[in-house]
C-alpha positions, -999 to 999 in steps of 0.1 A, spaced: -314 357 -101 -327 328 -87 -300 301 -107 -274 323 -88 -292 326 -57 -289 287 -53 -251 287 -70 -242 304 -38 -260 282 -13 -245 255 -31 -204 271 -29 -217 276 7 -225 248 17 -194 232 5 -175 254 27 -193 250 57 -190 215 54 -152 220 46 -151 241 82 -172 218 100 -147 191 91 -116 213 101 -138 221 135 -144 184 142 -105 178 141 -95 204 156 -120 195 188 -109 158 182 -75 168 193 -79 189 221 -103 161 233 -76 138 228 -50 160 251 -73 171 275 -80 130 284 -45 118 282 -36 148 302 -59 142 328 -60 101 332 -24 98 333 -10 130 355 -38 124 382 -38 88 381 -12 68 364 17 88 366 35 76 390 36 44 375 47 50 340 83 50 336 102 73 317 106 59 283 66 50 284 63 89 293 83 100 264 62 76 240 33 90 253 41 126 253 57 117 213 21 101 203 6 132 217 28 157 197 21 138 166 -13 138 168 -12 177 176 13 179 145 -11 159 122 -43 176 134 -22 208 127 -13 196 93 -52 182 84 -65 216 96 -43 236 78 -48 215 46 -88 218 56 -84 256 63 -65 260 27 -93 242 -1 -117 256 18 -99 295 9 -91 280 -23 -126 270 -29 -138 304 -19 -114 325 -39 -118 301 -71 -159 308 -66 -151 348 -57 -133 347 -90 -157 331 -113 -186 348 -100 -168 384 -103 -162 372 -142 -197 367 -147 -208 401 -132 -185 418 -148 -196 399 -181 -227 407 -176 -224 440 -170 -203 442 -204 -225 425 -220 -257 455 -217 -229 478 -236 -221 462 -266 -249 475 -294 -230 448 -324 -244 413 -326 -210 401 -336 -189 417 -305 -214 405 -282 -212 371 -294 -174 370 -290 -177 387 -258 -200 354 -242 -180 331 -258 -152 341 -241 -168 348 -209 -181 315 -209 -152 300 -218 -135 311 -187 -160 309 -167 -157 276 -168 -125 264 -176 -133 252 -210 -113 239 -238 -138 250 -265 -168 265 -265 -197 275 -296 -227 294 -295 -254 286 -321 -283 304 -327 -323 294 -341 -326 310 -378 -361 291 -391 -356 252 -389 -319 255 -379 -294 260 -357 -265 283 -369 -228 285 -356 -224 316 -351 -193 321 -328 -165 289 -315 -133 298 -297 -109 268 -289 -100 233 -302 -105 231 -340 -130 255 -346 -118 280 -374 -135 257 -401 -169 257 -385 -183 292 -387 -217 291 -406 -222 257 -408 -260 249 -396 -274 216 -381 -312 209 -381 -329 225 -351 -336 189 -336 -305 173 -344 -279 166 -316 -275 177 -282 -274 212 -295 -305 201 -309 -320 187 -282 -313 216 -252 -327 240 -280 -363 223 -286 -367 214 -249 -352 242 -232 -334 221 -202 -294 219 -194 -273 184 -205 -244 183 -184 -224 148 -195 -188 134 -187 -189 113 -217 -204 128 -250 -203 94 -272 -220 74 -247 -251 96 -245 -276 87 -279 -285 121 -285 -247 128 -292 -241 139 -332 -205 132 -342 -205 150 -372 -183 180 -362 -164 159 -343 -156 145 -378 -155 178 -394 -133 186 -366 -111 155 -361 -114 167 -326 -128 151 -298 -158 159 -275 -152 142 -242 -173 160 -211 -197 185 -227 -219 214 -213 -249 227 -227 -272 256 -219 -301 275 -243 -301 309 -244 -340 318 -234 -359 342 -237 -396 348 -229 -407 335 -264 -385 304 -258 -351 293 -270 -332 315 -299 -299 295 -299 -276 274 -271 -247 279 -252 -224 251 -258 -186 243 -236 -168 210 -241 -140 194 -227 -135 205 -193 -100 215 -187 -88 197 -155 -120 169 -157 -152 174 -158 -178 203 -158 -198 200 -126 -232 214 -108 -213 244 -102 -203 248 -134 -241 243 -145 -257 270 -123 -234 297 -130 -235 290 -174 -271 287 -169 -274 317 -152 -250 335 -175 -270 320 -204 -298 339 -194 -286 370 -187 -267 364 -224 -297 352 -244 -314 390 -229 -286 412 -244 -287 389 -277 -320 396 -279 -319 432 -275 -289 436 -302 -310 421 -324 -342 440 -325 -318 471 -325 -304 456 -350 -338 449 -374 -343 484 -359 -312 499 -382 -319 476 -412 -352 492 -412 -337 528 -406 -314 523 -433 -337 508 -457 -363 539 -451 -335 563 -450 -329 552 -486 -364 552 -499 -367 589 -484 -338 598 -502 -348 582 -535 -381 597 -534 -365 634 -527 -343 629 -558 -376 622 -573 -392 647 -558 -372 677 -565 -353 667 -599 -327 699 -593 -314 678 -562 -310 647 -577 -277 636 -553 -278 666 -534 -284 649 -498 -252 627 -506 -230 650 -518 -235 675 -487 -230 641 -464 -195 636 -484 -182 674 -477 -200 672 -443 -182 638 -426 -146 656 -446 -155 689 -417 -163 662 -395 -131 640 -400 -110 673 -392 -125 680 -359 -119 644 -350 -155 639 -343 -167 608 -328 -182 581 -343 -211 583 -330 -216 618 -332 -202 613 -372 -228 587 -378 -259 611 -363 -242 639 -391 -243 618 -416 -278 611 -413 -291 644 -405 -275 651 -443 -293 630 -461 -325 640 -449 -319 677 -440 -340 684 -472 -370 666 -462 -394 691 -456 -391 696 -494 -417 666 -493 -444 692 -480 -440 718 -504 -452 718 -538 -424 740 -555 -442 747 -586 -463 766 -563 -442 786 -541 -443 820 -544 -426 832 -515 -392 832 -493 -416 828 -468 -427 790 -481 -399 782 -492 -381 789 -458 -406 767 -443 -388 731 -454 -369 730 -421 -395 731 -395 -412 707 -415 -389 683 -419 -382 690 -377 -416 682 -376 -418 652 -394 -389 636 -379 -392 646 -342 -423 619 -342 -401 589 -352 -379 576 -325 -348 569 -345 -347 604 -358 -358 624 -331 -320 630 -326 -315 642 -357 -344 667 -360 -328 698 -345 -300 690 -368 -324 694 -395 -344 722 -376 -314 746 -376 -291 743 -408 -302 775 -424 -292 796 -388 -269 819 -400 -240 829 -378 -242 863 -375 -280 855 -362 -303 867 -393 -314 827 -403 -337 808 -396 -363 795 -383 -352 809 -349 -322 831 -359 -298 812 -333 -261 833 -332 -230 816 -335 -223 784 -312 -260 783 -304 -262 768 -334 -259 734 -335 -225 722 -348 -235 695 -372 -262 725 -386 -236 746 -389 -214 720 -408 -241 711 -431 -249 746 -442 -215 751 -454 -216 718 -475 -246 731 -487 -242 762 -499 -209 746 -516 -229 721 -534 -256 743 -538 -227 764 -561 -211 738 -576 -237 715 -589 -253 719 -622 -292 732 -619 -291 732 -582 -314 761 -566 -336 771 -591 -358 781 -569 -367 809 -546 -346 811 -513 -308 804 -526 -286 799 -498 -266 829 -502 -280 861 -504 -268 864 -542 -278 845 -572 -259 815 -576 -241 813 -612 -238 778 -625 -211 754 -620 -193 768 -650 -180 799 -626 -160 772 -613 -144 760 -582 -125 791 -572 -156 812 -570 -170 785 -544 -142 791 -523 -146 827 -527 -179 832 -518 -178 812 -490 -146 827 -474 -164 863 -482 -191 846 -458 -176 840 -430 -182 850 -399 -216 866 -411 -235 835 -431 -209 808 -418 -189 799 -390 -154 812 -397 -132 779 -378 -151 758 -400 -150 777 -439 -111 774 -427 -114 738 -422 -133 734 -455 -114 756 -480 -82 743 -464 -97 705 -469 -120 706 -502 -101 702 -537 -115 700 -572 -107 658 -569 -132 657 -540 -154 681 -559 -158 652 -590 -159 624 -567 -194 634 -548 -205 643 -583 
């Protein structure tokens, strides 16, 4: 807060001096007219004939016309000034503010650019960020940029180069006289960097990338312009930072999703596929209700791991319902205690509640029931009749045996529209039977 803190005093200041100016005139004059009014009614005006009075009395009205005019001028760039400040300042809140909602790298990076970009009147504008010994383009908007994206530089080559290993601003009217100016995207380019602004983007550790704005518009990029990019910068380099580690944070959920699904398969060789099949059927229910995305996405991953509890039970030895039943609450348990699954536990917890109340493990009724539970239970017991060795074990998902895949299609459809209403919710068996076809049925296969 502190580079915006002092941007203000600075816009401040400018306009108080703009005022103090338009004060001074405006005294200046009245000064003026209160002395000739004075000197020459009280003492000289008897003696002035009347053409010298009209000269006079013209020289006065001019100067009250051009003190009028010099005021008002005064009066207007100092609103001007204000307004063009009010402006940029409400586009960097407001950017800023955007900025903590965006959760993708790559919109975020557009979003600054742009920000930037008109925040200060910029022709073109890049943003480049530290991978290892390098600087990588990552985003430019403006002059000849389309060509660029990708290309790295060495981390200490340039002025990019430069602002990145030393952290500090470079602020220049003339690019090719300063020495630690690289022409090579210039040549790349064929355009031409004139006045150039640069700014990193820091965080605690130091600098991950810069901030880069060239050829200012009208002239030149100026303290103003400084203060407020490096202030934005800042607040920029914070939400980059943030995307990323939630970023490294899905990459890693994805990558263990995977290995927790592989080792299922593995696991349990009659569910080979199973997890993915039920997510295919599952996100079809879910495409139907027009679901959200986000609320598609937590679905589809409570599918492929509603089975995990399976990685607690030793089937060969199960004897009972009663163990076999207990896969759910341990796969609630095991992914309650890791952050990025904790929202799909009761997911997991709850998609073998039956609707008519007799499930478990908490024989929930009807819309109690989690929706995305009661989704998967259907996809599940449709895969569970349709797939070849599925559920050899104890516990089938409906209360008769399940015959193999041979019975076909038709008695899938059957058995789950005989269901409904007791093991299913009816609204959704109508959305799947109305949906599902054989072609969809050989795809997740």
């Amino acid at each position: 807060m502190t580079g915006i803190a002092e941007d203000k005093k600075s816009v401040v200041e400018a306009v108080r001096h703009q005022i103090k100016i338009l004060n001074g005139i405006v005294l200046l004059v009245v000064y003026a007219l209160l002395f000739l009014i004075v000197r020459f009614m009280y003492t000289f005006l008897d003696h002035i004939s009347t053409p010298s009075l009209v000269a006079m009395l013209s020289i006065v009205a001019g100067l009250v016309i051009m003190g009028m005019y010099v005021a008002n001028t005064a009066s207007k760039k100092a609103v001007v000034t204000i307004e063009k400040y009010t402006y940029r300042l409400n586009t960097l809140l407001t950017a800023t503010k955007d900025m903590r909602e965006i959760v993708y790298g790559d919109l975020l990076l557009e979003s600054i650019m742009e920000s930037a970009v008109k925040i200060t009147g910029a022709d073109t504008g890049l943003i480049m960020l530290v991978e290892k010994d390098r600087l990588v383009l990552k985003v430019a908007k403006g002059g000849r940029s389309d060509n660029l994206q990708g290309i790295s530089i060495p981390k200490s080559a340039g002025i990019a180069g430069w602002v990145a290993e030393n952290g500090s601003n470079v602020r220049i009217e003339d690019a090719r006289n300063d020495s630690r100016f690289d022409p090579e995207i210039d040549t790349m380019t064929g355009y031409e960097t004139k006045s150039l602004l640069c700014v990193p983007l820091k965080v605690k550790a130091g600098a991950i990338g810069i901030l880069e704005l060239i050829n200012e518009q009208n002239s030149v990029f100026t303290q103003e312009d400084e203060e407020l990019l490096s202030y934005f910068a800042d607040q920029a380099a914070i939400s980059i930072d943030r995307t990323q580690f939630m970023e490294d944070q899905r990459n890693y959920e994805i990558h263990l999703t995977d290995i927790l699904v592989d080792t299922m398969d593995t696991h349990i060789n009659e569910k080979v596929g199973h997890s993915k099949r039920v997510a295919k059927y599952s996100l079809m229910m879910a495409d139907e209700l027009h679901m959200p995305e986000d609320k598609k996405r937590t679905l589809y991953r409570a599918c492929l791991l509603h089975d995990i509890g399976f990685l607690k039970i030793k089937l060969k030895d199960v004897t009972s319902k009663e163990q076999y039943k207990a896969h759910s609450q341990l796969g609630y348990n095991m992914l309650k205690l890791i952050n990025f699954y904790a929202d799909i536990a009761p997911i997991v917890l709850h998609h073998h509640e039956r609707y008519e109340g007799n499930g478990y493990p908490n024989e929930l009724i009807g819309e109690a029931i989690p929706v995305e539970s009661r989704i998967i239970a259907i996809a599940e017991a449709f895969d569970a009749m349709t797939s070849r060795d599925s559920y050899k074990h104890v516990g089938k998902m409906l209360d008769k045996a399940v015959p193999s895949p041979s019975a076909g299609f038709n008695y899938a459809i059957g058995e789950l529209k005989k269901n409904a209403g007791t093991q299913f919710d009816p609204e959704l068996i109508d959305i799947f039977v109305n949906n599902i076809d054989e072609s969809l049925l050989e795809e997740a296969s």
